[in-house]
Structure formats: structure tokens, C-alpha cells
BASENU-618716 format. One record per atom (N, C-alpha, C, O): residue in one letter; z negated, x, y negated. Coordinates in Angstrom, 1 decimal, decimal comma. Last residue first. Layout:
<nodes>
NODE  rest       Z       X       Y
NODE     A       Z       X       Y
...
</nodes>
This chain:
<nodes>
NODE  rest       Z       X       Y
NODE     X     7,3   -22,0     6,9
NODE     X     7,3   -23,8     7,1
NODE     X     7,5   -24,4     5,9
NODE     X     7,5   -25,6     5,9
NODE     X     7,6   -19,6     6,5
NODE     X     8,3   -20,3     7,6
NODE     X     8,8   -21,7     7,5
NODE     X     9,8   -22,3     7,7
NODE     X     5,3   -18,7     6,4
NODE     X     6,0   -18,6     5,6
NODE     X     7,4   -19,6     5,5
NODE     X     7,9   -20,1     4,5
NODE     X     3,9   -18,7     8,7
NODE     X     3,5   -19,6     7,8
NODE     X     4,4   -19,7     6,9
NODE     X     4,3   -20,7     6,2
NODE     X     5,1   -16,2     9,4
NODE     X     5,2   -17,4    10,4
NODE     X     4,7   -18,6     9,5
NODE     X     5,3   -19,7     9,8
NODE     X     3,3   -14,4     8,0
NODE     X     4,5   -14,3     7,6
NODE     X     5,2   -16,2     8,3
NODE     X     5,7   -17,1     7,7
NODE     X     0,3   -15,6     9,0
NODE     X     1,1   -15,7     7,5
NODE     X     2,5   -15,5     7,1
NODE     X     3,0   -16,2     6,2
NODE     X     0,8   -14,6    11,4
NODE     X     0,6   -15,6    11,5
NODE     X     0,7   -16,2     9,9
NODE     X     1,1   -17,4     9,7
NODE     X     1,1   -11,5    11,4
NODE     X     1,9   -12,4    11,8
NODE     X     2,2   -14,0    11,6
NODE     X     3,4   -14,5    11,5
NODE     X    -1,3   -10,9     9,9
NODE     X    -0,2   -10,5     9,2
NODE     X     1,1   -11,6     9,4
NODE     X     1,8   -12,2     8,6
NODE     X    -3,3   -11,6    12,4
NODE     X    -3,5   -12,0    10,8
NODE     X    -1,8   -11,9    10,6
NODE     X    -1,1   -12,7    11,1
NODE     X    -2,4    -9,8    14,0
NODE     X    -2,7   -11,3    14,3
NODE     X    -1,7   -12,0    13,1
NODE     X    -0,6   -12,5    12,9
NODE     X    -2,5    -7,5    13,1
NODE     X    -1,8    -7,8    13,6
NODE     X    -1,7    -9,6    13,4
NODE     X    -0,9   -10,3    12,8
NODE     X    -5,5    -7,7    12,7
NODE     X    -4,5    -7,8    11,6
NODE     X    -2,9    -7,5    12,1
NODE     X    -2,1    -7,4    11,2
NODE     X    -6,7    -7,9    15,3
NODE     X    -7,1    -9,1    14,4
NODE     X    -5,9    -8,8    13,4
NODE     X    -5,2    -9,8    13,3
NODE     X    -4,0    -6,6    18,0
NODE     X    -5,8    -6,1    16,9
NODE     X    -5,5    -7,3    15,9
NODE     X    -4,3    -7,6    15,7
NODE     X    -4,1    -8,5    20,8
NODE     X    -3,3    -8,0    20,0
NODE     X    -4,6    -7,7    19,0
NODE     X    -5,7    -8,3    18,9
NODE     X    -3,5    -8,6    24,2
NODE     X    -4,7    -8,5    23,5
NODE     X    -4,6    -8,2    22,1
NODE     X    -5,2    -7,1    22,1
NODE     X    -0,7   -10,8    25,8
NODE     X    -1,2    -9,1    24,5
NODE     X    -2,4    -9,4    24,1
NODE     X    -2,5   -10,6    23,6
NODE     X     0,2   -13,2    26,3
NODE     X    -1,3   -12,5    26,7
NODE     X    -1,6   -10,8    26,2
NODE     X    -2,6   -10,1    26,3
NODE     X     2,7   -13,4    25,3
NODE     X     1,2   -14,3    24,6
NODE     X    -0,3   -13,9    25,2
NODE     X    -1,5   -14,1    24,8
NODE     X     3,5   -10,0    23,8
NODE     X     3,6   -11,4    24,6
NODE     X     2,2   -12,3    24,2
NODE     X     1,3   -12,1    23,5
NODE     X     5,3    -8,3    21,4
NODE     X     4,3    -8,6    22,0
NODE     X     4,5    -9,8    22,9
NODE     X     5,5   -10,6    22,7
NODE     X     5,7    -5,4    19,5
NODE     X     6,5    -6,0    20,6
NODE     X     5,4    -6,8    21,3
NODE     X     4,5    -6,1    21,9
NODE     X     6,7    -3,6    16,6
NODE     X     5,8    -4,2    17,5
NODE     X     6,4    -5,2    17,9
NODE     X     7,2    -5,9    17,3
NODE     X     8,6    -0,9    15,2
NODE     X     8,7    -2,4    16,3
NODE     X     7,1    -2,6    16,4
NODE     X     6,3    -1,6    16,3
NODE     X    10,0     0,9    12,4
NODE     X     9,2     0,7    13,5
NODE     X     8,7    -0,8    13,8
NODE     X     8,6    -1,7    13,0
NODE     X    12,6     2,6    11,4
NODE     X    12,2     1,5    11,8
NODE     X    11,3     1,3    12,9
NODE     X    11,6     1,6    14,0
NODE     X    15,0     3,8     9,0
NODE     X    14,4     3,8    10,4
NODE     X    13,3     2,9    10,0
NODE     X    13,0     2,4     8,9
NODE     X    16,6     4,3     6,5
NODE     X    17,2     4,9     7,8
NODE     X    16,3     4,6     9,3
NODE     X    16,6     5,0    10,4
NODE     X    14,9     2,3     4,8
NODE     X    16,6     2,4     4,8
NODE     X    16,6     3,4     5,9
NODE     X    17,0     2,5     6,6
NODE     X    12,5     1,0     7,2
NODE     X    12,8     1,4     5,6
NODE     X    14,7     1,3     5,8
NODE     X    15,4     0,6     6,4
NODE     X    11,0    -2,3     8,3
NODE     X    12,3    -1,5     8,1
NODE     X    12,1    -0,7     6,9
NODE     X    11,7    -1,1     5,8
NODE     X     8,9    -3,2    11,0
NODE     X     9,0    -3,1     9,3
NODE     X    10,1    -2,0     9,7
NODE     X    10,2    -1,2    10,6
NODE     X     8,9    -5,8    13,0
NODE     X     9,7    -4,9    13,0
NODE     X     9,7    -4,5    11,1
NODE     X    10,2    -5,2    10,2
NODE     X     7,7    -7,8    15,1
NODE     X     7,3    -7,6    14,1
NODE     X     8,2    -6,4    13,6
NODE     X     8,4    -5,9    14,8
NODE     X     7,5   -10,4    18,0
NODE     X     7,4    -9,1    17,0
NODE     X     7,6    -9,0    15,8
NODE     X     7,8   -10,1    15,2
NODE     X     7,0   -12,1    21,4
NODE     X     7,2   -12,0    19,7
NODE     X     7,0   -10,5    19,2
NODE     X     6,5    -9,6    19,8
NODE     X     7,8   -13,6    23,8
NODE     X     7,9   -12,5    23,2
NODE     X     7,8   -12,9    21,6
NODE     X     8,4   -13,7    20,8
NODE     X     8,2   -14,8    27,4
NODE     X     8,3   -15,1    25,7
NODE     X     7,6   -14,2    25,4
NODE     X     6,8   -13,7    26,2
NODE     X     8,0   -12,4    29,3
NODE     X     8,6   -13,9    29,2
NODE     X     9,4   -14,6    28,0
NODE     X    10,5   -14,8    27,7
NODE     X     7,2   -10,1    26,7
NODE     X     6,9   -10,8    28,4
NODE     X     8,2   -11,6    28,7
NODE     X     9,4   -11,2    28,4
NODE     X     6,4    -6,5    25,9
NODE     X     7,5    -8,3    26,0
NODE     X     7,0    -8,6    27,4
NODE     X     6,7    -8,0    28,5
NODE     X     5,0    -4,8    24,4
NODE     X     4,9    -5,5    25,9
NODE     X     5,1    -6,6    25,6
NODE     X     4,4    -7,5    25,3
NODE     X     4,4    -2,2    22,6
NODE     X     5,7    -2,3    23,3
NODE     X     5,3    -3,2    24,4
NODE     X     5,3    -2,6    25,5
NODE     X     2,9    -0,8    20,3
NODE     X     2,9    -1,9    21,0
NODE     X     4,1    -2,5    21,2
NODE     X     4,7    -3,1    20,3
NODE     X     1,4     1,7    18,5
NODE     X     2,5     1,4    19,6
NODE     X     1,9     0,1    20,5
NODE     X     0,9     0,0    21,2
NODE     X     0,4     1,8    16,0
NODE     X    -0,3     1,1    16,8
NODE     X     1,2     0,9    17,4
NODE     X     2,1     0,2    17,0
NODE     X     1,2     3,7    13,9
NODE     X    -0,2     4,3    14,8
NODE     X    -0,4     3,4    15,9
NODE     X    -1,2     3,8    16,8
NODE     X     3,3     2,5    12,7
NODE     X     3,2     3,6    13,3
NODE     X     2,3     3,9    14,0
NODE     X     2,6     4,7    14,9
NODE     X     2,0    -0,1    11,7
NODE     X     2,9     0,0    12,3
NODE     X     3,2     1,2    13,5
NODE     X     3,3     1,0    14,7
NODE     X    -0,5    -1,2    11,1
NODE     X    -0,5     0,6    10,9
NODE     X     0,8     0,4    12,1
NODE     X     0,6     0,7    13,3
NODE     X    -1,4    -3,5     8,7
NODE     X    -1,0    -3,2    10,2
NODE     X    -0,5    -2,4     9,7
NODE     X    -0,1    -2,2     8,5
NODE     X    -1,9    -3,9     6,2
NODE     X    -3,0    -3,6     6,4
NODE     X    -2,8    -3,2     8,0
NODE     X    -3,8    -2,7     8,6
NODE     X     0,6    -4,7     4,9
NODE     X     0,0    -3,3     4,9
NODE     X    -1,3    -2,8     5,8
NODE     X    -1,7    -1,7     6,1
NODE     X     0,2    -7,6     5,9
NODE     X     1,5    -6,5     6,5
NODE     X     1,1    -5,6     5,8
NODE     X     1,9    -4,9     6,4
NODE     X    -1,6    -8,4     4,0
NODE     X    -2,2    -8,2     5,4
NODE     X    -1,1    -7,9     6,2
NODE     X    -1,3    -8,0     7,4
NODE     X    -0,5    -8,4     1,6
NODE     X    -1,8    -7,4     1,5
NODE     X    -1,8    -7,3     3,3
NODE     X    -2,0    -6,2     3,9
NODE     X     2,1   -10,1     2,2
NODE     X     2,3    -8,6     2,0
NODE     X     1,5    -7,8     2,1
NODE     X     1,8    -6,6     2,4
NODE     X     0,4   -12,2     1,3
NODE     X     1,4   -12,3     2,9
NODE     X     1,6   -10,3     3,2
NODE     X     1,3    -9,6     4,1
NODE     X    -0,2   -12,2    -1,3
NODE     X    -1,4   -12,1     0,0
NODE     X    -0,6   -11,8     1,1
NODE     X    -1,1   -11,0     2,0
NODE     X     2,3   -11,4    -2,2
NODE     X     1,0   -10,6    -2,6
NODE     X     0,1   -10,9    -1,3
NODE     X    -0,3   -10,1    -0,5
NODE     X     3,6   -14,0    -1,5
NODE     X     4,2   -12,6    -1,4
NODE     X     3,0   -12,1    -1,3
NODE     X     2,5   -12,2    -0,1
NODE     X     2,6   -15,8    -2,8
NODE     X     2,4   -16,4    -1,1
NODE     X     2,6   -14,6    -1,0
NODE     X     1,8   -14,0    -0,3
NODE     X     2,8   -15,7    -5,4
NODE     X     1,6   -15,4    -5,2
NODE     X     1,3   -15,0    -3,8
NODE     X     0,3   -14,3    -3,4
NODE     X     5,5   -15,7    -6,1
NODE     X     4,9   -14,6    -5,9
NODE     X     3,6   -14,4    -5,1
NODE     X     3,3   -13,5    -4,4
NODE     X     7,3   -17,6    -3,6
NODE     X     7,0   -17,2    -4,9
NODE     X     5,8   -16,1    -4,7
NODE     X     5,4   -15,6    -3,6
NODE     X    10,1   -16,7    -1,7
NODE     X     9,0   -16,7    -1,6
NODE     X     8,3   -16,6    -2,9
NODE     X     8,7   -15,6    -3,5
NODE     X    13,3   -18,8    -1,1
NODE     X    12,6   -17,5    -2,3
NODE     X    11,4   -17,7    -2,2
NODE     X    11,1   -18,9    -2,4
NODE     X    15,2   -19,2     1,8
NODE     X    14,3   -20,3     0,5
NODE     X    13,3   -18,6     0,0
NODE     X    12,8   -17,7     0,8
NODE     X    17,1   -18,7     3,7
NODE     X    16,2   -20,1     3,7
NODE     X    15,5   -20,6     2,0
NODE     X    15,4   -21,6     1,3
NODE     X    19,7   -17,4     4,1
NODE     X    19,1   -17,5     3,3
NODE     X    18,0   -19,0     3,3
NODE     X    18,3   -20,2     2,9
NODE     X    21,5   -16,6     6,9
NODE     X    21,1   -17,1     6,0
NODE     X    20,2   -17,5     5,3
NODE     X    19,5   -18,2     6,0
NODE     X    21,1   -14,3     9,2
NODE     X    21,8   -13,7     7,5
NODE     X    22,0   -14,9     6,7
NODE     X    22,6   -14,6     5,7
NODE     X    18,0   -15,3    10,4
NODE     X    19,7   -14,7    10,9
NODE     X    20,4   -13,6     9,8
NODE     X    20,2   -12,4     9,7
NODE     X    16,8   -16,7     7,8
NODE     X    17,0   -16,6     9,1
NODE     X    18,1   -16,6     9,8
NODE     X    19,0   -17,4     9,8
NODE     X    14,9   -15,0     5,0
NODE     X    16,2   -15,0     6,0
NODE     X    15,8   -15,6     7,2
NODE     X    14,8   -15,3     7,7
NODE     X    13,4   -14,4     1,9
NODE     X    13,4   -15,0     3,5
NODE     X    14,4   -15,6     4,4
NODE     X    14,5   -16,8     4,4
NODE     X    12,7   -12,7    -0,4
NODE     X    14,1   -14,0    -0,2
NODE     X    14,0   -13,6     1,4
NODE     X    14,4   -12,6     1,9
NODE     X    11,2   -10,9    -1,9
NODE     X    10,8   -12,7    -1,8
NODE     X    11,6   -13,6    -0,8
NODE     X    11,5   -14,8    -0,5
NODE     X    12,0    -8,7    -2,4
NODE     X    11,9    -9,2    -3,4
NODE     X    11,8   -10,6    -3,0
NODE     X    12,3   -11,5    -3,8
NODE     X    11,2    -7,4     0,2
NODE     X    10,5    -7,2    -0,8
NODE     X    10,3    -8,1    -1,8
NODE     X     9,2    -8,5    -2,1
NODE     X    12,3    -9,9     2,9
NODE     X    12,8    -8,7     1,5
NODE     X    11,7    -8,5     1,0
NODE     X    10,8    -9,3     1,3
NODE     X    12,4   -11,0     5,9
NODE     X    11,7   -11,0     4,3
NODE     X    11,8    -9,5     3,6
NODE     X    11,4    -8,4     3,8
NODE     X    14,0   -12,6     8,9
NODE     X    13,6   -11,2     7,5
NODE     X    13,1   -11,4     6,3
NODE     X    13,7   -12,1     5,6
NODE     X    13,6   -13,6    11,3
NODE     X    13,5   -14,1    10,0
NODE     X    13,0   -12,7     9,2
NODE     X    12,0   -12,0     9,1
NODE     X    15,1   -15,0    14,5
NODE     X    14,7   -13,8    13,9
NODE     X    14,5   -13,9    12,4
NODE     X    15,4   -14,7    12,0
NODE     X    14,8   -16,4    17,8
NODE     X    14,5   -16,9    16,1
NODE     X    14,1   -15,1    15,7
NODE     X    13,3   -14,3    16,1
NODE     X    16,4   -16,0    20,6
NODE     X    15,6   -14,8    19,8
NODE     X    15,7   -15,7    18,5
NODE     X    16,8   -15,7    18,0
NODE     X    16,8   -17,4    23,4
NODE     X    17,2   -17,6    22,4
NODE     X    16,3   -16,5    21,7
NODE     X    15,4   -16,1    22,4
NODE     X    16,3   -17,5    26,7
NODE     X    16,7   -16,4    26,0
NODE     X    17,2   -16,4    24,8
NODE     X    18,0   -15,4    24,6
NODE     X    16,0   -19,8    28,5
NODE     X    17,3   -19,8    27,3
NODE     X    17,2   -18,4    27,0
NODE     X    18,3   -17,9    27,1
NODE     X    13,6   -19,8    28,9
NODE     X    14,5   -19,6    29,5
NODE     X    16,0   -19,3    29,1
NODE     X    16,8   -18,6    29,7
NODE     X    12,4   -16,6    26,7
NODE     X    12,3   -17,9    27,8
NODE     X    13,1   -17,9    28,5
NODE     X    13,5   -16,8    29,0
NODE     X    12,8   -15,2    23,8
NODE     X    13,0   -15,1    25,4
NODE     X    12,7   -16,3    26,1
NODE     X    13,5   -17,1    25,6
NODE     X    11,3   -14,8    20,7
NODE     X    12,5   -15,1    21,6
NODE     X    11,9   -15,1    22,9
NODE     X    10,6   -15,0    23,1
NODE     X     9,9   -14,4    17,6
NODE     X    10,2   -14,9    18,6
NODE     X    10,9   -15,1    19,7
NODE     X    11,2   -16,3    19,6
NODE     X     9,5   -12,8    14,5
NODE     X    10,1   -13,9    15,3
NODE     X     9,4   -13,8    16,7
NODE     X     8,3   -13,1    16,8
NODE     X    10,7   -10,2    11,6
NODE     X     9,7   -10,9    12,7
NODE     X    10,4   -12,4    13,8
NODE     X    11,6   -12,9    13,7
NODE     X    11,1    -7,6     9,7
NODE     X    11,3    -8,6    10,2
NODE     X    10,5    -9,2    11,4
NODE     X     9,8    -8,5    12,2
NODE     X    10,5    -6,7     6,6
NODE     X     9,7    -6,8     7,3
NODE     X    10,8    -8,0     8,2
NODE     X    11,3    -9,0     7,6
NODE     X    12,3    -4,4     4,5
NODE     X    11,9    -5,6     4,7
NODE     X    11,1    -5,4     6,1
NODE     X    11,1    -4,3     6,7
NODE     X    12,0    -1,6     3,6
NODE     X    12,8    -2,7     2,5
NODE     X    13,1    -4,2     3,2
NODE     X    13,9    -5,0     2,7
NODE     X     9,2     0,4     2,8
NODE     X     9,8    -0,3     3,2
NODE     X    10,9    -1,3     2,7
NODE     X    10,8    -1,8     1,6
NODE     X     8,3     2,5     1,5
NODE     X     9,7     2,9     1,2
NODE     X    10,1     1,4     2,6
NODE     X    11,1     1,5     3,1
NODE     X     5,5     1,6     1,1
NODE     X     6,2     2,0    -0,3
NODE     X     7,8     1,9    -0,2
NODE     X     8,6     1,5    -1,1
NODE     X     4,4     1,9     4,1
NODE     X     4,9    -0,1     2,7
NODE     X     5,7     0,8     1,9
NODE     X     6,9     0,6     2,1
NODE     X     6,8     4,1     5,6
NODE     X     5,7     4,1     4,6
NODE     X     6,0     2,4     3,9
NODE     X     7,0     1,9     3,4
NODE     X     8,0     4,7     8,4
NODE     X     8,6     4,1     7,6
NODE     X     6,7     3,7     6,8
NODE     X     5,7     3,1     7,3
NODE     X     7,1     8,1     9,3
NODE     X     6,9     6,5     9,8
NODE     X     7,8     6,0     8,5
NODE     X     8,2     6,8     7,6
NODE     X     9,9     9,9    10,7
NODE     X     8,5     9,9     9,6
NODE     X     8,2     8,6     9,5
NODE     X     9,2     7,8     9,4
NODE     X    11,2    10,9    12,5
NODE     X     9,7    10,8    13,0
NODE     X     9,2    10,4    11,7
NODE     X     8,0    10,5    11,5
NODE     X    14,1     8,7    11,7
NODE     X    13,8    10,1    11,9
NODE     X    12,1     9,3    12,2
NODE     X    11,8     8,1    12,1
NODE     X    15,5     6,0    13,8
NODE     X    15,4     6,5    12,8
NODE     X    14,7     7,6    12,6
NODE     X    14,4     7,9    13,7
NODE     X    14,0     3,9    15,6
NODE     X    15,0     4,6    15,4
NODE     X    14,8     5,0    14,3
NODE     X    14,0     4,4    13,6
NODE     X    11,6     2,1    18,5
NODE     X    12,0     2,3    17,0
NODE     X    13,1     3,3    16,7
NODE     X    13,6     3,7    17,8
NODE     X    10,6     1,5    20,8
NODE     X    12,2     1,5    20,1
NODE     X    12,4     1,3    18,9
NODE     X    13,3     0,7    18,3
NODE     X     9,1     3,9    21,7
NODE     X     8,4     2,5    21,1
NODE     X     9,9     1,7    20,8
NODE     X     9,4     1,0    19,9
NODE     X    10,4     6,3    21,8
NODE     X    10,4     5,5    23,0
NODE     X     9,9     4,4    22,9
NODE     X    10,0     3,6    23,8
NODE     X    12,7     6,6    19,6
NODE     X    11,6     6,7    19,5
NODE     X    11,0     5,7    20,9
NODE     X    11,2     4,5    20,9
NODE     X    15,6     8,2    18,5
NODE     X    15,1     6,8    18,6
NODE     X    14,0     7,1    19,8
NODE     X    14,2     7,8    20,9
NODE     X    17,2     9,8    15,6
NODE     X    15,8     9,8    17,2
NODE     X    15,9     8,6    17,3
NODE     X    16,1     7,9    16,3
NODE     X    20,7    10,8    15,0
NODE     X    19,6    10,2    14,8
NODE     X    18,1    10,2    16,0
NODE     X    18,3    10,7    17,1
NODE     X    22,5    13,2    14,6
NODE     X    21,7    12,7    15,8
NODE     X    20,8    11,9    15,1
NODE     X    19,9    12,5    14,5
NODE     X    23,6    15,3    13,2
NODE     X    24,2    14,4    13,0
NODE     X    23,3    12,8    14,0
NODE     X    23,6    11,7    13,8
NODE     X    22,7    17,7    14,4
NODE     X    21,9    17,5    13,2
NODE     X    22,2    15,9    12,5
NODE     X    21,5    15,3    11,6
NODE     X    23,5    18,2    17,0
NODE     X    22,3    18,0    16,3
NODE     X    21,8    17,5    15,2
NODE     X    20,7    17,0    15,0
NODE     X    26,1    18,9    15,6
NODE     X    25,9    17,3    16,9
NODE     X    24,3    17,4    16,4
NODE     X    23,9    16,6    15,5
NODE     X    26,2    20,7    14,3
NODE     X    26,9    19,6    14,0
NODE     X    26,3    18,6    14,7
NODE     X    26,0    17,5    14,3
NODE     X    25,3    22,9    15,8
NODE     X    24,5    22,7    14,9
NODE     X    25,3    21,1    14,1
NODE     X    24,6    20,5    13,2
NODE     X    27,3    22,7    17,9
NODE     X    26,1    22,5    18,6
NODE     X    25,4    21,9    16,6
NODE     X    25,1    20,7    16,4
NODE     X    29,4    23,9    16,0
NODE     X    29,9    22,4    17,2
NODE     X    28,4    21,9    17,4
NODE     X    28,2    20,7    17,1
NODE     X    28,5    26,2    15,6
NODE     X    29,2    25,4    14,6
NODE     X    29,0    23,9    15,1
NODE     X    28,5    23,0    14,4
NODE     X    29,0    27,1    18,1
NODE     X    27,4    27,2    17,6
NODE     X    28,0    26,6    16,1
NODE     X    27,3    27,3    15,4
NODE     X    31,3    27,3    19,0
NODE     X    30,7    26,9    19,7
NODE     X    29,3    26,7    19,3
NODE     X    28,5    26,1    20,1
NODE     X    32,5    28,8    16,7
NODE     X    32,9    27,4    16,8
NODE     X    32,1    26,3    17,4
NODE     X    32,1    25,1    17,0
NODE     X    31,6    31,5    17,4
NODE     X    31,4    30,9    16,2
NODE     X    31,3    29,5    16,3
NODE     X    30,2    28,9    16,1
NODE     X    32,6    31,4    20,1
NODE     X    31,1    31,3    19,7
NODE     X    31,0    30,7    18,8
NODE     X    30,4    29,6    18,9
NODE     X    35,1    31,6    18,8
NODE     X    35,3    30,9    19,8
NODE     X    33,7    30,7    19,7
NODE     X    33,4    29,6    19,0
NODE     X    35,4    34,1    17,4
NODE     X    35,6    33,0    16,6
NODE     X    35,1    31,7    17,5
NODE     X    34,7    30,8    16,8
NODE     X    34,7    36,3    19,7
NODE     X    33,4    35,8    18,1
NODE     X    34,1    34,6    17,3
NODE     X    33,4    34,1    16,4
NODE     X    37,0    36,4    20,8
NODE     X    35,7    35,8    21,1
NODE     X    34,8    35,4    20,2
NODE     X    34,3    34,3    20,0
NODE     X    38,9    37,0    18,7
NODE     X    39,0    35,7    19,2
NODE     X    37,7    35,2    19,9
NODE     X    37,3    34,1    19,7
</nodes>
């Protein structure tokens, strides 16, 4: 009965462990392996906080179709894709931890299928040029 009881007890332990997702003190989630462009499956981005505390959120797919919320705004043609897309590879999601909301706040959030890395920024973030860049095309996408 004791060795079944152990058994059960290290049964129990290797279950919960293993069943555990990470989430990543940058607040990202999902296992340590960065989310790679290849296995991303959208890029989300926006805006929020003030006083309202409203959050604009806008997803873009791979395949062009640009969201705000879960409705559907309008199909990115190819060409805007290709350049909009060269300068979101060119930001090192994983390498560049940037976690500093302010007041008002913007970010950037590339998704694969189980995880996900954030950038988090305010208007006085000293932010790197392709950061910038990336942002300010997707945001153009927008209009």
C-alpha cells in the first residue's frame, strides 16, 4: 500500500508539471522557445490606458486579414504585407525585453500557436529604430 501511495504521489507530481504552461516575467506565456516569424501566426498591436482605460487592439494574420477586436476590418494586399512584415522580422521580439507601460501605453505582441512574446511601451520609452519602424507601419495599416 505504501509503494502504491508514492507511486501515485510521483504520478500526481509528474502530471502537474508537465501539464504547466511558463509564463515569462516579460508576460509572455507559453514554453521558453521564442515564438520564430516562421511559426508566427499573427502579430498583435495597439494602444490603451489613459483615463478611460480603453485598450484599441488590432491583429494581423499572416494571411493579410486585419482585425479589430474579432471584427474583421479589411484584407491587406500583398505588397503593403511584404514590406509591413520585412520590418516585424527585423524586431528580435525575444531578445529585446521591453516591459514599461505608462499612463498611455502601446505594444506589440507576436503570437505563435502555444506562446507569445510582448513588447510593452510608453511615450517616453527610448524605443530601438525597428521597433519604431515596424510599429508605425503596422499602425499605418490601420488607416
Amino acid at each position: 500500500m505504501k509503494i502504491f501511495k508514492s507511486g501515485l504521489i510521483i504520478l500526481s507530481l509528474i502530471l502537474l508539471f508537465s501539464s504547466c504552461k511558463v509564463k515569462h516575467s516579460d508576460g509572455s506565456k507559453g514554453s521558453s522557445k521564442p515564438v520564430s516569424f516562421r511559426s508566427m501566426t499573427s502579430i498583435v498591436f495597439g494602444w490603451g490606458g489613459g483615463f478611460t482605460g480603453m485598450v484599441e487592439s488590432y491583429s494581423l494574420s499572416k494571411d493579410g486579414t486585419l482585425k479589430l477586436g474579432d471584427e474583421v476590418k479589411k484584407k491587406i494586399d500583398a505588397k503593403s504585407m511584404r514590406l509591413t512584415m520585412g520590418l516585424v522580422k527585423k524586431v528580435n521580439f525575444f531578445k529585446t525585453p521591453l516591459n514599461d507601460p505608462g499612463n498611455l501605453y502601446f505594444f506589440m505582441v507576436m503570437k505563435g500557436v502555444d506562446n507569445e512574446q510582448r513588447l510593452i511601451w510608453n511615450e517616453q520609452t527610448q524605443l530601438p529604430e525597428e521597433i519604431k519602424n515596424a510599429y508605425d507601419a503596422l499602425v499605418k495599416l490601420t488607416k
